[in-house]
ROKOL-290614 format. One line per field, with one value per residue: residue number from 0; x, y, z of N, C-alpha, C in turn. Coordinates in Angstrom, 3 decimals, decimal comma. Layout:
<nodes>
n	c(NUM_...)
n_u	c(X_...)
n_v	c(Y_...)
n_w	c(Z_...)
ca_u	c(X_...)
ca_v	c(Y_...)
ca_w	c(Z_...)
c_u	c(X_...)
c_v	c(Y_...)
c_w	c(Z_...)
</nodes>
This chain:
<nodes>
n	c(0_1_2_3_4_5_6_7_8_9_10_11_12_13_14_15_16_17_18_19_20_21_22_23_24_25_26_27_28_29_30_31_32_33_34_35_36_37_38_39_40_41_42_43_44_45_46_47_48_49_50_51_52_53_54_55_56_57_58_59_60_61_62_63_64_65_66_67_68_69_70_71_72_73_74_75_76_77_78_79_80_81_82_83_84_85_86_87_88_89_90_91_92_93_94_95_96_97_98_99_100_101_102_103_104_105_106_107_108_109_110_111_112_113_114_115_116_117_118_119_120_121_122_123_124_125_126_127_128_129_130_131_132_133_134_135_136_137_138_139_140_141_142_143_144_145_146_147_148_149_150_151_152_153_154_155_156)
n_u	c(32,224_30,366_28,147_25,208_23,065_19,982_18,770_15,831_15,104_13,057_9,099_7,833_7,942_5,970_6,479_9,154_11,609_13,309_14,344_16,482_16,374_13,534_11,517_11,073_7,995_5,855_4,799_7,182_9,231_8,747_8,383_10,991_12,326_10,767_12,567_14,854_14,492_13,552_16,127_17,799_16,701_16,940_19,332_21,575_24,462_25,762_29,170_29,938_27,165_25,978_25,314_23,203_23,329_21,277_18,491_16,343_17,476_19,514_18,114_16,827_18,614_19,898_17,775_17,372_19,594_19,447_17,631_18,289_20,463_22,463_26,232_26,687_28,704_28,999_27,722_28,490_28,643_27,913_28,076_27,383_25,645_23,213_23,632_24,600_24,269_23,712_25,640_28,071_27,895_28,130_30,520_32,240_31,173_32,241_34,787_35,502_37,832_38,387_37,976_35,577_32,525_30,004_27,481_25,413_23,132_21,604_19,251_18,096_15,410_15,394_17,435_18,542_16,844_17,679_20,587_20,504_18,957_20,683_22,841_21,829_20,432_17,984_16,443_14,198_10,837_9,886_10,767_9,812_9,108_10,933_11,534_13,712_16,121_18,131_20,971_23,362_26,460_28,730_31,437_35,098_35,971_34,941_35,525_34,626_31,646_28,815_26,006_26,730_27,890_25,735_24,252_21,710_19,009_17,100_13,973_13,273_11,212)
n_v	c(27,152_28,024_26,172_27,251_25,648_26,350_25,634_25,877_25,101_22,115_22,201_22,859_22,070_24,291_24,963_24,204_22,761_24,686_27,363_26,528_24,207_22,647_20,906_19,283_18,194_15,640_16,329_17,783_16,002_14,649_16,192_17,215_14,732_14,414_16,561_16,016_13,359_15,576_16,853_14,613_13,774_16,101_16,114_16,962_17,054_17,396_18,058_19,280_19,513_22,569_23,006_24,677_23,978_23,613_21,812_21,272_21,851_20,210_17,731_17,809_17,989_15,578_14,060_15,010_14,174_11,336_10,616_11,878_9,930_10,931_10,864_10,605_11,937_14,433_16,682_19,588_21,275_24,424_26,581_29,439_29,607_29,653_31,888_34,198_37,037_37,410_38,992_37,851_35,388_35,039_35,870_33,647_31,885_32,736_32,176_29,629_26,456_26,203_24,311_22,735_22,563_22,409_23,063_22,753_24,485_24,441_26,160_28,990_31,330_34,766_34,688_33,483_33,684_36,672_36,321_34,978_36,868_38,969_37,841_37,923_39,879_39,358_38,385_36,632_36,520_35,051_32,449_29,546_27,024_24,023_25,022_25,448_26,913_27,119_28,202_29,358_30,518_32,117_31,311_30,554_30,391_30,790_32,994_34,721_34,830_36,693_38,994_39,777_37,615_35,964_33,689_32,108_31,274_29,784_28,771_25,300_24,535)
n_w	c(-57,918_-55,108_-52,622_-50,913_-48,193_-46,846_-43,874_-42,084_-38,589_-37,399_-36,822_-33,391_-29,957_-28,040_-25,343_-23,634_-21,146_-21,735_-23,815_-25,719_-25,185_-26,243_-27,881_-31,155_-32,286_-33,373_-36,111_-36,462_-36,635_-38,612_-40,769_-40,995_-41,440_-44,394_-45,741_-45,612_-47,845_-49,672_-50,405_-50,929_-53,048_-54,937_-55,418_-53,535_-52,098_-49,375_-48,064_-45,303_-42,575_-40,619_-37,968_-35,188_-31,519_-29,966_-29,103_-31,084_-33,691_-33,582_-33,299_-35,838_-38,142_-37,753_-38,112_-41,069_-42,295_-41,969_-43,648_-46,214_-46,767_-45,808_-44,442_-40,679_-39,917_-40,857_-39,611_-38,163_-34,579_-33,869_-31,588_-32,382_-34,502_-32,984_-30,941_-32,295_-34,831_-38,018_-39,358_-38,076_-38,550_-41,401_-41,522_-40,419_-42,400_-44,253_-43,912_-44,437_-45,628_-48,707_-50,092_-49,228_-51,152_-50,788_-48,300_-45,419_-43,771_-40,570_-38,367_-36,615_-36,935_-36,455_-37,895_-39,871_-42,362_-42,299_-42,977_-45,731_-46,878_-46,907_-48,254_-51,197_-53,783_-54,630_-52,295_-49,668_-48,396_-46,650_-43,763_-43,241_-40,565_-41,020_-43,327_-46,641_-48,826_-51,301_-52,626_-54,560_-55,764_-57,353_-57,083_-56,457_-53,699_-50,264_-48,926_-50,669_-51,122_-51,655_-52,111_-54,708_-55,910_-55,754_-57,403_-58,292_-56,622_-54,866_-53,403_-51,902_-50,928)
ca_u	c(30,889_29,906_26,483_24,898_21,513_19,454_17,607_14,821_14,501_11,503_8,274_8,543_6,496_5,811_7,015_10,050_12,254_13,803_14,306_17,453_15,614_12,395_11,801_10,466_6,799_5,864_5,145_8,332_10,085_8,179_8,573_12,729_12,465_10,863_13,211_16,148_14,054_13,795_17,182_18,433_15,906_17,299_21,205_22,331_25,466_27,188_30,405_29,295_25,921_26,647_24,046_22,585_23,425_19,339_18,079_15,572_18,498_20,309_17,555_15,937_19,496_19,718_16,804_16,889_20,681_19,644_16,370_19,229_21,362_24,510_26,872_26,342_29,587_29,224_27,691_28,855_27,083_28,351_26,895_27,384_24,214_22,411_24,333_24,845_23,644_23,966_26,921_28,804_27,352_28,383_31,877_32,389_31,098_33,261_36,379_35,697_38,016_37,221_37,617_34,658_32,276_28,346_27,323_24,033_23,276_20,105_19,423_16,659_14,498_15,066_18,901_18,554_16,123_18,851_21,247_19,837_18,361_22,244_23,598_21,221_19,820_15,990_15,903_12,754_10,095_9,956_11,350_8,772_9,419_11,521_11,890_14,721_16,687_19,294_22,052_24,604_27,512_29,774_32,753_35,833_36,725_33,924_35,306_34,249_30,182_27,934_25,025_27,311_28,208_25,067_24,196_21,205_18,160_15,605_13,378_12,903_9,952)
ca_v	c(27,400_27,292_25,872_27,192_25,224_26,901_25,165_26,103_23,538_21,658_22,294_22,463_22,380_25,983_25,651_23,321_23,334_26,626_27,398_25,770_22,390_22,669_19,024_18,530_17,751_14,647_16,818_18,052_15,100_14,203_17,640_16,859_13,403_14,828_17,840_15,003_13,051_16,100_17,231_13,321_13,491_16,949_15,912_17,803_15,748_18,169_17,774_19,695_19,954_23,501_23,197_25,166_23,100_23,796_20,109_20,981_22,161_19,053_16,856_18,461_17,640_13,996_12,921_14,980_13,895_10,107_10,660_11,855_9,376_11,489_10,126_11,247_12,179_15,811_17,001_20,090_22,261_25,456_27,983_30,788_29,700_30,147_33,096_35,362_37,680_37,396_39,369_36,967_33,725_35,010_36,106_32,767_31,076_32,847_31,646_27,957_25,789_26,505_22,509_22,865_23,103_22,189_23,404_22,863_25,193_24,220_26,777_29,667_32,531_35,631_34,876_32,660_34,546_37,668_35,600_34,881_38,052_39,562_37,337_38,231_40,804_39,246_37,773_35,999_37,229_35,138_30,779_28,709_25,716_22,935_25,623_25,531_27,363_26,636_29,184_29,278_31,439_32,389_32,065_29,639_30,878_31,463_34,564_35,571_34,375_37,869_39,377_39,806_36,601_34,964_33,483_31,286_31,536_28,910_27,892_23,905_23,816)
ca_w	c(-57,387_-54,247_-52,358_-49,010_-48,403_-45,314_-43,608_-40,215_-37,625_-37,591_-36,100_-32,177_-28,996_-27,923_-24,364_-22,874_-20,142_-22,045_-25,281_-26,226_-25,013_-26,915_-28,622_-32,062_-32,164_-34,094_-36,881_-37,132_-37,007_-40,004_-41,537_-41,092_-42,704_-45,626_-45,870_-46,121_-48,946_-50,920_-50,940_-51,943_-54,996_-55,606_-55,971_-52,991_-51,635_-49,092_-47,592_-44,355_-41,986_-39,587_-36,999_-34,107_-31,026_-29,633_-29,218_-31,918_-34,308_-33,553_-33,883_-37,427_-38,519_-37,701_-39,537_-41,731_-42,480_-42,165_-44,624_-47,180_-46,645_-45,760_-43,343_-39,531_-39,308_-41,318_-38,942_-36,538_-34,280_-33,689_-31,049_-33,518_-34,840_-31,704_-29,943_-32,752_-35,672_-39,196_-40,000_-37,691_-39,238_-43,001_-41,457_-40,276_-43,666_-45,075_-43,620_-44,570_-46,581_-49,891_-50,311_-49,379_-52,013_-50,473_-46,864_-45,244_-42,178_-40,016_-37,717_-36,498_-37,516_-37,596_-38,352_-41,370_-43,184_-42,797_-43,762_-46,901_-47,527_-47,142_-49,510_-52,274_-54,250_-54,281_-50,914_-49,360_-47,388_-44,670_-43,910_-42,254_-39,742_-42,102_-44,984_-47,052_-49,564_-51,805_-53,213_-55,522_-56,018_-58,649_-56,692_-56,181_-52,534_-49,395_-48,565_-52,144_-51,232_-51,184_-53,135_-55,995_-56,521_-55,554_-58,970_-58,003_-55,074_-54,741_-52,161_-52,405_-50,319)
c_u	c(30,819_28,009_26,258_23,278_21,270_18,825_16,488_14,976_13,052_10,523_8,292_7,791_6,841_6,470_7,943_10,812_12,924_13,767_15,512_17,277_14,561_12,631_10,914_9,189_6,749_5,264_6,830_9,041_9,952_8,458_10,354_13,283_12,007_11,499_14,318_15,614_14,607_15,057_18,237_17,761_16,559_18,448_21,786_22,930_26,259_28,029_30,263_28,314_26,283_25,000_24,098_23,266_22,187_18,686_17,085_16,471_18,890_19,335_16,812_17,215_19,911_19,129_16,602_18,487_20,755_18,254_17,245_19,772_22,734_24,765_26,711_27,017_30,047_28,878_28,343_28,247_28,495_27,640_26,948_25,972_22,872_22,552_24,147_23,785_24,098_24,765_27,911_29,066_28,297_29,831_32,403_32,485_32,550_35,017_36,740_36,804_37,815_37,440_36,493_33,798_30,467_28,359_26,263_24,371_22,040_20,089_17,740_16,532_15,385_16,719_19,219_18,079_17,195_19,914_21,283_19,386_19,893_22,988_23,217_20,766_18,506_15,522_14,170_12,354_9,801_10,586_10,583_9,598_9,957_11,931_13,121_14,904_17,784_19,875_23,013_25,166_28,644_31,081_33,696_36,222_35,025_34,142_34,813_32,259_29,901_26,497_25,369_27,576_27,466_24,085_22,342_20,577_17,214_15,056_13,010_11,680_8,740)
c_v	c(26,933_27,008_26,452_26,784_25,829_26,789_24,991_24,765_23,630_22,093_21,885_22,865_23,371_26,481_24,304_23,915_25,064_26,396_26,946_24,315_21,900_21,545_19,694_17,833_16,279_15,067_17,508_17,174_14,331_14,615_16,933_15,540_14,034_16,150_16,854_14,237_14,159_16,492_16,067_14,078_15,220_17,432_16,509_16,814_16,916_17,523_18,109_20,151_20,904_23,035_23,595_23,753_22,960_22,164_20,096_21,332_21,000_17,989_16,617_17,860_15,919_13,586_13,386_13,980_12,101_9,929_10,798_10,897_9,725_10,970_10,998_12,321_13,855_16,369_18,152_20,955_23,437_26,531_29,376_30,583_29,940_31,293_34,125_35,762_36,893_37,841_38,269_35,876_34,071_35,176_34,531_31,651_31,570_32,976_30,131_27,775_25,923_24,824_22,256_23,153_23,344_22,262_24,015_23,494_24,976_24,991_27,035_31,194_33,576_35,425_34,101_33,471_36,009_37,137_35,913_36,083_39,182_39,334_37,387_38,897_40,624_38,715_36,908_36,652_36,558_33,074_30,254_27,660_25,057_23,900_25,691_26,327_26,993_27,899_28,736_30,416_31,191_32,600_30,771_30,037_31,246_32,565_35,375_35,545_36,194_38,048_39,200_38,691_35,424_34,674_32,548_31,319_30,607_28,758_26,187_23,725_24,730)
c_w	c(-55,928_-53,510_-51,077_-49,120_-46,929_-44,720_-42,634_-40,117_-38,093_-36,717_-34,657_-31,365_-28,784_-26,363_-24,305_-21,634_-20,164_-23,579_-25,976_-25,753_-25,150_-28,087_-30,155_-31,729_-33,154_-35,510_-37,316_-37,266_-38,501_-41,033_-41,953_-42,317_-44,050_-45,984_-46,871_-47,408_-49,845_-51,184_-51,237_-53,358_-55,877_-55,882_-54,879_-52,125_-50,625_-48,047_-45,636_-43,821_-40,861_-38,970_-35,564_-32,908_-29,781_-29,982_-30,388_-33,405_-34,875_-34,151_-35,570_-38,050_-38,704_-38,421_-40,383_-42,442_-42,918_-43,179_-45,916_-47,496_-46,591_-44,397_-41,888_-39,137_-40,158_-40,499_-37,583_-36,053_-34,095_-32,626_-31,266_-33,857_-33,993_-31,217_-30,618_-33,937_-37,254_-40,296_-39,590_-38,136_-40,433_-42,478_-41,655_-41,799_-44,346_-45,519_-43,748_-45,807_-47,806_-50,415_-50,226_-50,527_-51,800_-49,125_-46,901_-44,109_-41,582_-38,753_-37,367_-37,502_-36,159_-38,478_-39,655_-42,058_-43,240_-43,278_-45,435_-47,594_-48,096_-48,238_-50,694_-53,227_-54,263_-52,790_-50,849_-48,315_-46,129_-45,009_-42,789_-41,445_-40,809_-43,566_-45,253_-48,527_-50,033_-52,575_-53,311_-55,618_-56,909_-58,032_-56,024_-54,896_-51,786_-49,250_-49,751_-52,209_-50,800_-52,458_-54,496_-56,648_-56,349_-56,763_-58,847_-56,392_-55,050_-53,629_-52,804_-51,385_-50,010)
</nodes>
């Protein structure tokens, strides 16, 4: 089996220097911490955090990462998650390790939500600020993750 949890940055001021240096409001930092709560109380232990490298990316990640209690050091950013589409992203997933077995991705809109919608047969209609999803797959190997073998869709929030 494998896991992909998906998770929006947090709530974020509307203008900054640009848009890859747009801070976290003090709601979202809040939002982030309780993101990381719920996915302690809801067993999710993963091995790797992919994240955006968008200061609000990075930072949604941090706390939510230290609200969990997972170590800092899962953590990587990638500017796939920023730069590109959603065929690219899933390519990518699906050249990981399959040692791997749990991988959180904290990213943006609209490319998560396709994401997700790709890998599924019911998809979701839309992923708010801090929203997350959790999916499961029926499959010992990433390159094996698609609709077909996505066994399991939740939203946790």
């Amino acid at each position: 089996m494998k896991n992909l949890i998906i998770i929006r940055h947090s709530k974020t001021e509307k203008y900054g220097k640009s848009d890859f240096e747009r801070k976290l409001t003090e709601r979202g930092r809040t939002d982030a911490a309780t993101v990381g709560k719920l996915l302690k109380k809801n067993g999710v232990k993963p091995e790797m955090l992919l994240c955006s490298p968008a200061k609000r990316a990075r930072k949604t990640a941090k706390i939510l990462t230290g609200s969990a209690d997972w170590p800092q050091d899962i953590i990587a950013e990638d500017m796939i998650l920023y730069t590109e589409g959603a065929c690219e992203i899933i390519s990518q997933l699906r050249s990981f390790d399959d040692s791997l077995r749990t991988l959180v991705i904290v990213g943006h809109n609209p490319v998560l939500l396709e994401i997700v919608n790709i890998l599924s047969k019911t998809g979701i209609s839309g992923l708010r600020t801090s929203g997350v999803v959790k999916m499961r797959f029926k499959a010992a190997a990433w390159s094996d993750i698609s609709e077909d073998t996505c066994c399991c869709l939740k939203e946790l929030n």
